[in-house]
N, CA, C and O atoms as a DFTB+ gen file, in Angstrom:
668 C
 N C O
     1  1      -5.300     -12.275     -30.754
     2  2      -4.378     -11.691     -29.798
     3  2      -5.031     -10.546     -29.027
     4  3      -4.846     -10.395     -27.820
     5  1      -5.783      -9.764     -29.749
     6  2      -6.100      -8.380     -29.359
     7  2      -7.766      -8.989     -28.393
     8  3      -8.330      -8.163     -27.675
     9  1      -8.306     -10.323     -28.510
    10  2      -9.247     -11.019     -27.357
    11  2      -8.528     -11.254     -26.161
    12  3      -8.953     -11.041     -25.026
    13  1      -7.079     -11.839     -26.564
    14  2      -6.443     -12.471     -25.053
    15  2      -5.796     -11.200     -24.224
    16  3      -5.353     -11.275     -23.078
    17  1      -5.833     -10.093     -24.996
    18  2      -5.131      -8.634     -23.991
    19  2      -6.245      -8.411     -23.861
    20  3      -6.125      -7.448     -23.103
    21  1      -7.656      -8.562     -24.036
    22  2      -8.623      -7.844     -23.377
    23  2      -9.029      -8.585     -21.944
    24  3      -9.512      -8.224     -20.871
    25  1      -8.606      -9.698     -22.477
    26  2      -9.126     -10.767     -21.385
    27  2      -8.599     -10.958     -20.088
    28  3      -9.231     -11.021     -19.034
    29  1      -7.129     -11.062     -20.305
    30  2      -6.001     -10.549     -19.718
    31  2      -6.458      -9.001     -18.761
    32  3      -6.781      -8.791     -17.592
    33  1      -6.311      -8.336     -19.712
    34  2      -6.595      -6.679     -18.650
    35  2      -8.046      -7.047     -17.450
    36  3      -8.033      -6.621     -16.295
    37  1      -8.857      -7.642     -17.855
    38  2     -10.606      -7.898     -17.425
    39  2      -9.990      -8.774     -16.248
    40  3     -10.302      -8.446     -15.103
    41  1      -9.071      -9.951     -16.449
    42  2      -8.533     -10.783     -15.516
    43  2      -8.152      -9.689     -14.561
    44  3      -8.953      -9.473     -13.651
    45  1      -7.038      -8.951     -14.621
    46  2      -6.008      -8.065     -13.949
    47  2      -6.450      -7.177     -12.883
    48  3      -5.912      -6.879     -11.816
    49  1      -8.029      -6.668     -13.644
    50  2      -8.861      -5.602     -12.865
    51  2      -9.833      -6.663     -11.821
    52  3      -9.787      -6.439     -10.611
    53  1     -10.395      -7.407     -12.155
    54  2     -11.582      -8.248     -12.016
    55  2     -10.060      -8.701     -10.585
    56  3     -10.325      -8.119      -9.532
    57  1      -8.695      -9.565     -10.489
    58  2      -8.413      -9.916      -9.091
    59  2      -7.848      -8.772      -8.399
    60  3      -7.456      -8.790      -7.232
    61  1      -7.832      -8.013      -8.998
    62  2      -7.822      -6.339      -8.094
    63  2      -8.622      -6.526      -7.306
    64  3      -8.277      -7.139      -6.296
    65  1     -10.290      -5.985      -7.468
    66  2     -11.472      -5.672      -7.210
    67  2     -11.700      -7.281      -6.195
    68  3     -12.524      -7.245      -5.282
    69  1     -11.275      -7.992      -6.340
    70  2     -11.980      -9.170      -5.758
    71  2     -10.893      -9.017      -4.452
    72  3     -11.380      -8.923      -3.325
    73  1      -9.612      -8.996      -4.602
    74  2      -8.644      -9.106      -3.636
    75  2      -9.086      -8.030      -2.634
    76  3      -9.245      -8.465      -1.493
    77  1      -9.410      -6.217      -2.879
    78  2      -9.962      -5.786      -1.991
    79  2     -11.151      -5.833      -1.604
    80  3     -11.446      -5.211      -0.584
    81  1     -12.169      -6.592      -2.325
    82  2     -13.093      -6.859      -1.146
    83  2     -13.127      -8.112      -0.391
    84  3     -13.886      -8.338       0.552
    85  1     -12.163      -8.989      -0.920
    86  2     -11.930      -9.911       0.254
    87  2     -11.285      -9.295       1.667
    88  3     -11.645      -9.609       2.801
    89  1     -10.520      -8.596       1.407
    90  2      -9.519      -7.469       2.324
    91  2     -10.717      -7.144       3.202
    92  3     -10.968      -7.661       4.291
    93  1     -11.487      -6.122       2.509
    94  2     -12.640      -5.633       3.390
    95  2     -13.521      -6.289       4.053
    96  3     -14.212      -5.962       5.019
    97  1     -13.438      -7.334       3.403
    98  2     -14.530      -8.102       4.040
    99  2     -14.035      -8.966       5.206
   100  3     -14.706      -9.230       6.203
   101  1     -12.588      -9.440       4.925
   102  2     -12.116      -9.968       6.562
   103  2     -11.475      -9.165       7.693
   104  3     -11.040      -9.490       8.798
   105  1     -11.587      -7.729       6.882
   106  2     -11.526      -6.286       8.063
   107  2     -12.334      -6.621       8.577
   108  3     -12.088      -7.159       9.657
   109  1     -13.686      -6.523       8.168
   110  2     -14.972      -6.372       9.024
   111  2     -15.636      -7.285       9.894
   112  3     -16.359      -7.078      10.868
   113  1     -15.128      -8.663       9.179
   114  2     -15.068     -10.034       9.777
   115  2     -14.012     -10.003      11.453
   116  3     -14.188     -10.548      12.543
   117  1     -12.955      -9.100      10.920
   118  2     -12.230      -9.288      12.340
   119  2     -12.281      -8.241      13.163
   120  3     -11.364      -8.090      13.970
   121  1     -13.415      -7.278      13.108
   122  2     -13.597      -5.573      13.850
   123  2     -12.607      -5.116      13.410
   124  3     -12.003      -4.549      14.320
   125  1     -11.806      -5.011      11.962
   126  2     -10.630      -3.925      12.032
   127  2     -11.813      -2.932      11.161
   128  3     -12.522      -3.208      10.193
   129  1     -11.657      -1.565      12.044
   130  2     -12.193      -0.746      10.797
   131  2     -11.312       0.378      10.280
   132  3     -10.199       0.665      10.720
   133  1     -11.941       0.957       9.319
   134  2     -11.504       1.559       8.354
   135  2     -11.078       3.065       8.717
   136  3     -11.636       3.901       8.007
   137  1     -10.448       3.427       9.408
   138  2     -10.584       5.402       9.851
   139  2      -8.848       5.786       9.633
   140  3      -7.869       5.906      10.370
   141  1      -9.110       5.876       8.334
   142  2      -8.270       6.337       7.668
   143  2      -7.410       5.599       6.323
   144  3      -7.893       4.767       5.556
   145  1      -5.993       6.164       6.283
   146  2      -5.511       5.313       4.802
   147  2      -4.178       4.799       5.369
   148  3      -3.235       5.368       5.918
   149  1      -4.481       3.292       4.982
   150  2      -3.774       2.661       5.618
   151  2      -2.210       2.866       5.045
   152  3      -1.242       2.667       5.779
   153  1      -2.107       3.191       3.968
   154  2      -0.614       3.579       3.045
   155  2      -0.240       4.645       4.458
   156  3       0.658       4.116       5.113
   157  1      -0.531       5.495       4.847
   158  2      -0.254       6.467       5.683
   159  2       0.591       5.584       7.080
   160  3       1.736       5.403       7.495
   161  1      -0.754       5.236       7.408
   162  2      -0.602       3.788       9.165
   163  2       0.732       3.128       8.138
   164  3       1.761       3.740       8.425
   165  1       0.893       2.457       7.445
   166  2       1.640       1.357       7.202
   167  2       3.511       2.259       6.710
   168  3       4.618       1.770       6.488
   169  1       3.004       3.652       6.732
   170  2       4.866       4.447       5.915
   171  2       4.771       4.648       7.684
   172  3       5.294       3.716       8.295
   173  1       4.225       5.644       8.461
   174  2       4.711       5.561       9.870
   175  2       5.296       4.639      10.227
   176  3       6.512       4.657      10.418
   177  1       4.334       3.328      10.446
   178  2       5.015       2.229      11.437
   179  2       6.142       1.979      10.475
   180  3       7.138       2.172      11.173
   181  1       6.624       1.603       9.055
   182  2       7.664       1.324       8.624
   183  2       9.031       2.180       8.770
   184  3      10.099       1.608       8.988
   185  1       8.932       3.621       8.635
   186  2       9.752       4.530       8.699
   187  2       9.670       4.758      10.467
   188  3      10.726       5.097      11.002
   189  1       8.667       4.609      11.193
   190  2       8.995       5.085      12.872
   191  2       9.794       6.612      12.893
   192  3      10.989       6.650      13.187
   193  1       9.215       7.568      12.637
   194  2       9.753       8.352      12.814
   195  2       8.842       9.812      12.356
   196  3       8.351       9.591      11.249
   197  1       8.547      10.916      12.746
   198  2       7.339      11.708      12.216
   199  2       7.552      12.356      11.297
   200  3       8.699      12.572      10.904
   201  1       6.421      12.854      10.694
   202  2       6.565      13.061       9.506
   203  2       5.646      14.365       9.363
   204  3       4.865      14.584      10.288
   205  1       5.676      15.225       8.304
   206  2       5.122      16.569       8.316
   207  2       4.195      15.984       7.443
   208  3       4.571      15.037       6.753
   209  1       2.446      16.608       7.316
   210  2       1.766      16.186       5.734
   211  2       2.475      16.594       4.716
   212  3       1.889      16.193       3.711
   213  1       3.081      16.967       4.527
   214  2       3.658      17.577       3.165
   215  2       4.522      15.925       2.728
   216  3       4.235      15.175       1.795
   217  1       5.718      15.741       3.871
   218  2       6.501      14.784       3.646
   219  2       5.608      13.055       3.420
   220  3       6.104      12.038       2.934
   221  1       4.115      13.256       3.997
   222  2       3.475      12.092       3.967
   223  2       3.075      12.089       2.779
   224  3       3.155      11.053       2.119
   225  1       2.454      13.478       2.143
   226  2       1.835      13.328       0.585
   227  2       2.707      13.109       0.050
   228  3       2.394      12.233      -0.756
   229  1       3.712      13.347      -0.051
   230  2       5.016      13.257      -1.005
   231  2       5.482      11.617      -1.270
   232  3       5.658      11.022      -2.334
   233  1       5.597      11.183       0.040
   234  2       6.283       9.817      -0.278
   235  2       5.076       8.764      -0.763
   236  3       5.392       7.744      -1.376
   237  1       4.126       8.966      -0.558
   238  2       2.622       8.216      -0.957
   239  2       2.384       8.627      -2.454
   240  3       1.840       7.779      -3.162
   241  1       2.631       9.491      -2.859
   242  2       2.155       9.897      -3.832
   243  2       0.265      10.675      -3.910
   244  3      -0.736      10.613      -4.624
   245  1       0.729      11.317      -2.707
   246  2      -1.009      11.670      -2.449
   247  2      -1.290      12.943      -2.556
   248  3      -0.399      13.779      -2.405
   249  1      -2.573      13.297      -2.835
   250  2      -2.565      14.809      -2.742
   251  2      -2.789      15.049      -1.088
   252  3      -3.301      14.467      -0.132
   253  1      -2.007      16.388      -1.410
   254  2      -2.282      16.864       0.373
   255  2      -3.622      17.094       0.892
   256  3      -3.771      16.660       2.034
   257  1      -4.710      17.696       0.336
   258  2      -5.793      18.033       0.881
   259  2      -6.380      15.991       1.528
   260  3      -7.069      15.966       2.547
   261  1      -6.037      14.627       0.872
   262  2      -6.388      13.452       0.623
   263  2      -5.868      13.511       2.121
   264  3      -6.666      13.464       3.057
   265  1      -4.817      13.592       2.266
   266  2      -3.726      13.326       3.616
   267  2      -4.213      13.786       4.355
   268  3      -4.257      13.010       5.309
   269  1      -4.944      15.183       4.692
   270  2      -5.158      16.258       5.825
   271  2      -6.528      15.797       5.981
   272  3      -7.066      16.223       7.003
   273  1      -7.201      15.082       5.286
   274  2      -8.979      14.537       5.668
   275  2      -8.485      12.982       6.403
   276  3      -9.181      12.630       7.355
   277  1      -7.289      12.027       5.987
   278  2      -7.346      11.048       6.508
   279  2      -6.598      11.570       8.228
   280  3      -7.018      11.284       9.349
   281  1      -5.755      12.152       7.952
   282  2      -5.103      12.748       9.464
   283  2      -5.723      13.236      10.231
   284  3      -5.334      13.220      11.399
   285  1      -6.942      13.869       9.874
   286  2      -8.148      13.992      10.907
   287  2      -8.745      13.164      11.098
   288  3      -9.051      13.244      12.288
   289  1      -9.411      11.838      10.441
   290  2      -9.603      10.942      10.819
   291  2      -9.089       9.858      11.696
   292  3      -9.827       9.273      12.488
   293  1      -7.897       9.603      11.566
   294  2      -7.026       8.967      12.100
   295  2      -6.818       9.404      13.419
   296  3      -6.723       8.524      14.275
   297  1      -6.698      10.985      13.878
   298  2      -6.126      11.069      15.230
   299  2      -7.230      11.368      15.539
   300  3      -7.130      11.164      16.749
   301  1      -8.768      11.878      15.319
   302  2      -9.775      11.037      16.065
   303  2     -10.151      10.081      16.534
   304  3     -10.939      10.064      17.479
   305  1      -9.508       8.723      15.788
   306  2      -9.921       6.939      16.524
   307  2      -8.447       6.894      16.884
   308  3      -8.240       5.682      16.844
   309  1      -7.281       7.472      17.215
   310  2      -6.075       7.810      17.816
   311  2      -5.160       6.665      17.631
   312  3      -4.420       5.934      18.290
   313  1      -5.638       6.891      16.193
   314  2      -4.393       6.185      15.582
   315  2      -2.793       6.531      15.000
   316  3      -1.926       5.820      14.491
   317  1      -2.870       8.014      15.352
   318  2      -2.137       8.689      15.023
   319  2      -1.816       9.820      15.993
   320  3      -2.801       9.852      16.731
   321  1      -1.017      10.706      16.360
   322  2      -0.753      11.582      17.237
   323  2      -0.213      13.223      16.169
   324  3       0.422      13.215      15.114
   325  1      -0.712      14.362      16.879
   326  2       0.252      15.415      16.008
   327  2       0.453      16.047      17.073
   328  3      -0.307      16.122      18.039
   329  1       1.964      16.748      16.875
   330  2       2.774      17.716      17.559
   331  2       2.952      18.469      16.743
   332  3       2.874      18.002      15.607
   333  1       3.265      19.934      16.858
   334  2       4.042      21.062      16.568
   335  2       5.484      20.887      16.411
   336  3       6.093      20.263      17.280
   337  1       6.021      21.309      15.524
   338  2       7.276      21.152      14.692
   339  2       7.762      21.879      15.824
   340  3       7.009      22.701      16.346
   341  1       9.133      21.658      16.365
   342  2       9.929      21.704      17.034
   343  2      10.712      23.237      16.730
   344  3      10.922      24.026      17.652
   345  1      11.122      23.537      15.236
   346  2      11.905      24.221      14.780
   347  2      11.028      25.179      13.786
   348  3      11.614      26.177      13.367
   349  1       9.336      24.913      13.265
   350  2       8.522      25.714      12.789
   351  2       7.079      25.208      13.335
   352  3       6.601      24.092      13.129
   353  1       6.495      26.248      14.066
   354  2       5.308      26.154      14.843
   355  2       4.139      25.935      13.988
   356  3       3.076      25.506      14.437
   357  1       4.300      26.182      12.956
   358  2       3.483      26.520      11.656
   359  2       2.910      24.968      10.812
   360  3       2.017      24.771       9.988
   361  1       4.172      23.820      11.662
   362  2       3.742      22.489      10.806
   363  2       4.072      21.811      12.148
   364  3       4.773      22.130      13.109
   365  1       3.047      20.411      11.747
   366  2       2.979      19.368      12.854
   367  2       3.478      18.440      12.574
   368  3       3.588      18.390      11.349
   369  1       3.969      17.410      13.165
   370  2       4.588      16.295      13.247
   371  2       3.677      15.275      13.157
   372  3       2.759      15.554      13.928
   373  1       3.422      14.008      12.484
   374  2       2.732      13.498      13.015
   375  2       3.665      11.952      12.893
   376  3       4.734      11.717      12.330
   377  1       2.444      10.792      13.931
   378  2       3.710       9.891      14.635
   379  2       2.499       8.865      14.928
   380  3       1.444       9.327      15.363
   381  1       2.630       7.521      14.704
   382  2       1.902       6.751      14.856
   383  2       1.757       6.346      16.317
   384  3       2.701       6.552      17.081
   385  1       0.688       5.811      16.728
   386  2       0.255       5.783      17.954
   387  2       0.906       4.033      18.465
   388  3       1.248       3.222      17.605
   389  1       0.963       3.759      19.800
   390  2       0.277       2.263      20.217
   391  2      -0.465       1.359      19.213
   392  3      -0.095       0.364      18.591
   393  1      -1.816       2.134      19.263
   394  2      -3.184       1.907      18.789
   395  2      -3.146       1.533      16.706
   396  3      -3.753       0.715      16.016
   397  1      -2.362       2.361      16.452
   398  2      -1.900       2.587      15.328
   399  2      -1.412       1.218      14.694
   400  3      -1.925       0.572      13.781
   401  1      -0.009       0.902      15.615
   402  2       0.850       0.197      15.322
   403  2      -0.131      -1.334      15.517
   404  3       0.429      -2.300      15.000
   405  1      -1.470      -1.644      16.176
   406  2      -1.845      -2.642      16.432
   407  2      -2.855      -2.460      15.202
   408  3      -2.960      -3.583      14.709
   409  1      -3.646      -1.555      14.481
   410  2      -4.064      -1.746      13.273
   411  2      -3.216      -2.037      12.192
   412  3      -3.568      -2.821      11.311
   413  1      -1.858      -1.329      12.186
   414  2      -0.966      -1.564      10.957
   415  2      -0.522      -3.327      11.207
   416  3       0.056      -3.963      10.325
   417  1      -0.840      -3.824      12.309
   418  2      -0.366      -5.395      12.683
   419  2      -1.698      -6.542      11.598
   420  3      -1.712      -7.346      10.666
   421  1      -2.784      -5.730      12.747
   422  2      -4.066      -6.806      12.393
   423  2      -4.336      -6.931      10.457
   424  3      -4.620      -7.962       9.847
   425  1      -4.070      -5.126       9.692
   426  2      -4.169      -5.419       8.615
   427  2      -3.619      -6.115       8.034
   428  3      -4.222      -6.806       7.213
   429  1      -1.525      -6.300       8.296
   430  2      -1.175      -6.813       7.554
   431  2      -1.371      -8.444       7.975
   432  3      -0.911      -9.268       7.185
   433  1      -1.964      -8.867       9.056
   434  2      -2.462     -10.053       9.087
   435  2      -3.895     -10.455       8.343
   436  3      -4.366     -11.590       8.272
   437  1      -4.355      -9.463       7.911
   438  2      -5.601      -9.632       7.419
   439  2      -4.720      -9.930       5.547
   440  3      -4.777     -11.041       5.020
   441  1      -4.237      -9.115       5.082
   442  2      -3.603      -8.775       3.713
   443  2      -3.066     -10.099       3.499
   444  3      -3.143     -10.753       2.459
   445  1      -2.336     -10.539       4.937
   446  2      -1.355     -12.248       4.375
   447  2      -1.979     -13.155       4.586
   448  3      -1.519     -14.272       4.349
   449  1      -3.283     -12.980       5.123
   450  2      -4.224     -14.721       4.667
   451  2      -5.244     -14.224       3.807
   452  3      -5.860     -15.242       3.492
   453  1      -5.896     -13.048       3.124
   454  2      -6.219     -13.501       2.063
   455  2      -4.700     -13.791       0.970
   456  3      -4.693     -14.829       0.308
   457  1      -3.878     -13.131       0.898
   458  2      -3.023     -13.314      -0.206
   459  2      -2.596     -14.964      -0.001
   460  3      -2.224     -15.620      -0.974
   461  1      -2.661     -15.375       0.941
   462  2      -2.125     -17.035       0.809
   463  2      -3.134     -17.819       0.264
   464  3      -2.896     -18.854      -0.359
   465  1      -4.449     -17.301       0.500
   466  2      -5.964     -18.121      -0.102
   467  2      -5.822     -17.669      -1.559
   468  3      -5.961     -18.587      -2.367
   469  1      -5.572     -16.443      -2.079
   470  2      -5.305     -16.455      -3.382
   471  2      -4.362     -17.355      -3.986
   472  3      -4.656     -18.219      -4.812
   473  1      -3.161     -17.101      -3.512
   474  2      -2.297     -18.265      -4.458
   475  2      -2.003     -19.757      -3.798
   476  3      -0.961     -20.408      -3.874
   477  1      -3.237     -20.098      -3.130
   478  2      -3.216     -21.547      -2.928
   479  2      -3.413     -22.177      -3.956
   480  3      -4.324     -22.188      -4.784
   481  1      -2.509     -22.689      -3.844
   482  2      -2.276     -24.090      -5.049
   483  2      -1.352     -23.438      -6.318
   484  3      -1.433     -23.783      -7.497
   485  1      -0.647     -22.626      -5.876
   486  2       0.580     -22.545      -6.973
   487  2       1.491     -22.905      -6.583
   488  3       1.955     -22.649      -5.472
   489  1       2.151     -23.872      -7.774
   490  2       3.614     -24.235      -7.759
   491  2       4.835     -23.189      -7.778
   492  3       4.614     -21.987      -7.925
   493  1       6.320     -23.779      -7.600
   494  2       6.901     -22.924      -7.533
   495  2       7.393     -22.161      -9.046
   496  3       7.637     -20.993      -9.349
   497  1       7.396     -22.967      -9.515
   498  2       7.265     -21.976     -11.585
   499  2       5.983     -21.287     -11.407
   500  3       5.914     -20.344     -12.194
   501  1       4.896     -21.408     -10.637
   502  2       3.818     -20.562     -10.733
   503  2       4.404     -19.010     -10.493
   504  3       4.538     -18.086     -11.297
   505  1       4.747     -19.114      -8.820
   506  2       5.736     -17.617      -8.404
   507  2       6.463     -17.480      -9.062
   508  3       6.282     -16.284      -9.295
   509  1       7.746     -17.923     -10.004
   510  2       8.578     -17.351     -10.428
   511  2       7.953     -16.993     -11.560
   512  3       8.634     -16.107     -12.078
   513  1       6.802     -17.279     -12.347
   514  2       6.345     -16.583     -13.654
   515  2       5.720     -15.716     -13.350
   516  3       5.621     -14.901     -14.268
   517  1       5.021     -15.348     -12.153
   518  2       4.080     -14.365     -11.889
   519  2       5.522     -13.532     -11.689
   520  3       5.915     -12.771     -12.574
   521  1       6.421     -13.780     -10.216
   522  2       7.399     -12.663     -10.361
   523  2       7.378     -12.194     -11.491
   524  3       6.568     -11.267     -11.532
   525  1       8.043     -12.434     -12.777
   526  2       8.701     -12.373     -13.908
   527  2       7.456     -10.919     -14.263
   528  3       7.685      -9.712     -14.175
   529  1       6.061     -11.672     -14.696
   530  2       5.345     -10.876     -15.257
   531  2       4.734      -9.520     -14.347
   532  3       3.900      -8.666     -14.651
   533  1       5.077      -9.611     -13.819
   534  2       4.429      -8.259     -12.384
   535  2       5.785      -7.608     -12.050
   536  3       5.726      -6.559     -11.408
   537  1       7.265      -8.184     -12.470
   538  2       8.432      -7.146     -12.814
   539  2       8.346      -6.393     -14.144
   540  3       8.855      -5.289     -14.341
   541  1       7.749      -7.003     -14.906
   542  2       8.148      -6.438     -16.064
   543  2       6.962      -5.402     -16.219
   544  3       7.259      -4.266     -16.591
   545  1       5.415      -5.765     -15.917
   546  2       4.741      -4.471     -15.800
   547  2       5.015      -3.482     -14.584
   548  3       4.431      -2.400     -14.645
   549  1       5.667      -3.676     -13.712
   550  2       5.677      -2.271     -13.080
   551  2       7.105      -1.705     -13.779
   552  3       7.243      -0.483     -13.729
   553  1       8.311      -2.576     -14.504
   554  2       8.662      -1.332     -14.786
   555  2       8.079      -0.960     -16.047
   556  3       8.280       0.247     -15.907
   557  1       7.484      -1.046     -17.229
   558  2       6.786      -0.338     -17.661
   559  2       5.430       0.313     -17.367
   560  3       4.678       0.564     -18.309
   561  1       5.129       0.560     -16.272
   562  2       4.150       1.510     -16.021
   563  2       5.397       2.596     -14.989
   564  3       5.013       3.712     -14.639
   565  1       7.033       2.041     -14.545
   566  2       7.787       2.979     -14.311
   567  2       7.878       3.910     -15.426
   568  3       7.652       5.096     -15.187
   569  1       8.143       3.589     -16.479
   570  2       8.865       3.884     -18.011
   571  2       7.626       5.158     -18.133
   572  3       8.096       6.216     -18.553
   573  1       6.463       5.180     -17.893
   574  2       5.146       6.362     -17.939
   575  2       5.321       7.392     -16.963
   576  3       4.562       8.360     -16.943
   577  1       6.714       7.194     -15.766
   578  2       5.924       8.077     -14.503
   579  2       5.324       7.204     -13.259
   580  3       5.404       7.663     -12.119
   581  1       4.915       6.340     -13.428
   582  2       4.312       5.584     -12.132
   583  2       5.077       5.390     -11.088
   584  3       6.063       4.819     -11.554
   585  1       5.197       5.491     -10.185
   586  2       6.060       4.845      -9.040
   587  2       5.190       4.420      -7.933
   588  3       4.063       4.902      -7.823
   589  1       5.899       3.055      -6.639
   590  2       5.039       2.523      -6.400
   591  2       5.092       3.332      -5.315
   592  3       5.719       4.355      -5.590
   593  1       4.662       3.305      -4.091
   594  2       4.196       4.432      -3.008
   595  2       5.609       4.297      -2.519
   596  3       6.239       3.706      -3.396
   597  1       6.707       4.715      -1.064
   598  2       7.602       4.244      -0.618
   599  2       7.568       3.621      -0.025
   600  3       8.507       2.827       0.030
   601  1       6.499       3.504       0.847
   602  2       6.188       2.320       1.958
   603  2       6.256       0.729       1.293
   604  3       6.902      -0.252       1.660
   605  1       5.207       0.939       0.044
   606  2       4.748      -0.307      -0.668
   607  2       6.225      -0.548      -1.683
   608  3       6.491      -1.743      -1.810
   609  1       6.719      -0.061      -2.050
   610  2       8.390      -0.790      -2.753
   611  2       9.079      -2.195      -1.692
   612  3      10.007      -2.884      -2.117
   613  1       8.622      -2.366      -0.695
   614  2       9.785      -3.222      -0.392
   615  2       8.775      -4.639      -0.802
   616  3       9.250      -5.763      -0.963
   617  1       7.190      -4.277      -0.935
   618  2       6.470      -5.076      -1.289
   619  2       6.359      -5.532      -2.838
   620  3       6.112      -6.659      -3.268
   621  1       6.603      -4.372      -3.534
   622  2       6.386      -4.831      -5.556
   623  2       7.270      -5.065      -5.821
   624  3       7.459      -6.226      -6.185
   625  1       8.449      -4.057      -5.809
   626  2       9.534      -3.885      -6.409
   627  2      11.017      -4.731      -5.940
   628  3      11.390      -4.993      -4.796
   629  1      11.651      -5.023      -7.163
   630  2      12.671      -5.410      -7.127
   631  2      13.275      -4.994      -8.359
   632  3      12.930      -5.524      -9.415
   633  1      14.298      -3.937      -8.313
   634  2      14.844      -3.323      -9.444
   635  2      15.861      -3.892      -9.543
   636  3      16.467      -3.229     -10.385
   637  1      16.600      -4.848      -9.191
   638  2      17.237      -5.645      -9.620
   639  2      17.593      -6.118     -11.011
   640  3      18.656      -5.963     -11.613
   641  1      16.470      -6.736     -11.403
   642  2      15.989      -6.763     -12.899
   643  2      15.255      -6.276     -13.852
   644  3      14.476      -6.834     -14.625
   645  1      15.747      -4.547     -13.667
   646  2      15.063      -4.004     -14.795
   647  2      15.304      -4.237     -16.455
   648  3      14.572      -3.953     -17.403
   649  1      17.030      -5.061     -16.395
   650  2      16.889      -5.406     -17.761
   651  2      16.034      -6.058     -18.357
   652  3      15.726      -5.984     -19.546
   653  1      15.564      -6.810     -17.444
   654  2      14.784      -7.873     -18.704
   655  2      12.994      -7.046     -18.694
   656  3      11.963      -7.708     -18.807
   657  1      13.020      -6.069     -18.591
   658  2      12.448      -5.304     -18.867
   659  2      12.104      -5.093     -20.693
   660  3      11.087      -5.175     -21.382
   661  1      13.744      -4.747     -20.996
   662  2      13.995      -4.395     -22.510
   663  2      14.123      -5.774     -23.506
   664  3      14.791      -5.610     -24.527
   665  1      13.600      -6.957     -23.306
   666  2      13.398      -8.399     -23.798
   667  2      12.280      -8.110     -24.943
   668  3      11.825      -9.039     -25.610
């Protein structure tokens, strides 16, 4: 038992690691590049609406100094825009660009054909067992503290069925 959880975890990490460098590799394949964090590009365009760094580290789960190196990056290849807070001069707004919204497009076109080349050739008991098992570990890595970013919940999560969690 204690071979097939190792094997298992080695599986788990090993299509991690493979899934993002397929990612990267059909970024680069299609000129999308990399200038900045896309969790950031992808809570803008979802939420449309600006956001202070504080409120960006927060809902990402990021540290702020992480946020304030990608936000300089980002509104250098102007993927991003900052304004001055309206009501405190002291914090900026920031707000996804045009430019922005056409990287947050191309990635997630890049993200949904490798993910369809991954699960080519699963049946439909294939998805519903994977559902099953990828509900039940995120909520126990909830049960530690983990949560998934806010942007990325409409993608993992379905709390729906946290009972069968306790099975």
């Amino acid at each position: 038992m204690d071979s097939e959880k190792g094997e298992i975890e080695k599986q788990f990490r090993a299509i991690f690691h493979m899934h993002m460098s397929c990612v990267r590799r059909e970024c680069d394949r299609r000129g999308i590049s990399n200038k900045g964090h896309p969790l950031i590009l992808f809570l803008l365009r979802k939420e449309d609406k600006a956001f202070s760094q504080q409120e960006i580290a927060r809902s990402l789960g990021l540290k702020p100094p992480t946020v304030a190196i990608a936000i300089k990056r980002m509104e250098k290849a102007g993927l991003i825009s900052k304004t001055a807070d309206n009501t405190d001069q002291r914090f900026n707004r920031i707000t996804i660009t045009e430019k922005g919204r056409q990287a947050v497009d191309s990635s997630k076109a890049v993200f949904d054909y490798v993910d369809e080349v991954m699960l080519n050739g699963l049946t439909d008991t294939d998805y519903k067992q994977l559902h099953e098992v990828f509900s039940r570990i995120i909520i126990n890595l909830e049960s530690i503290g983990a949560h998934p970013s806010g942007c990325m919940q409409e993608f993992c999560c379905d709390n729906s069925d946290k009972s069968k969690g306790n099975n």
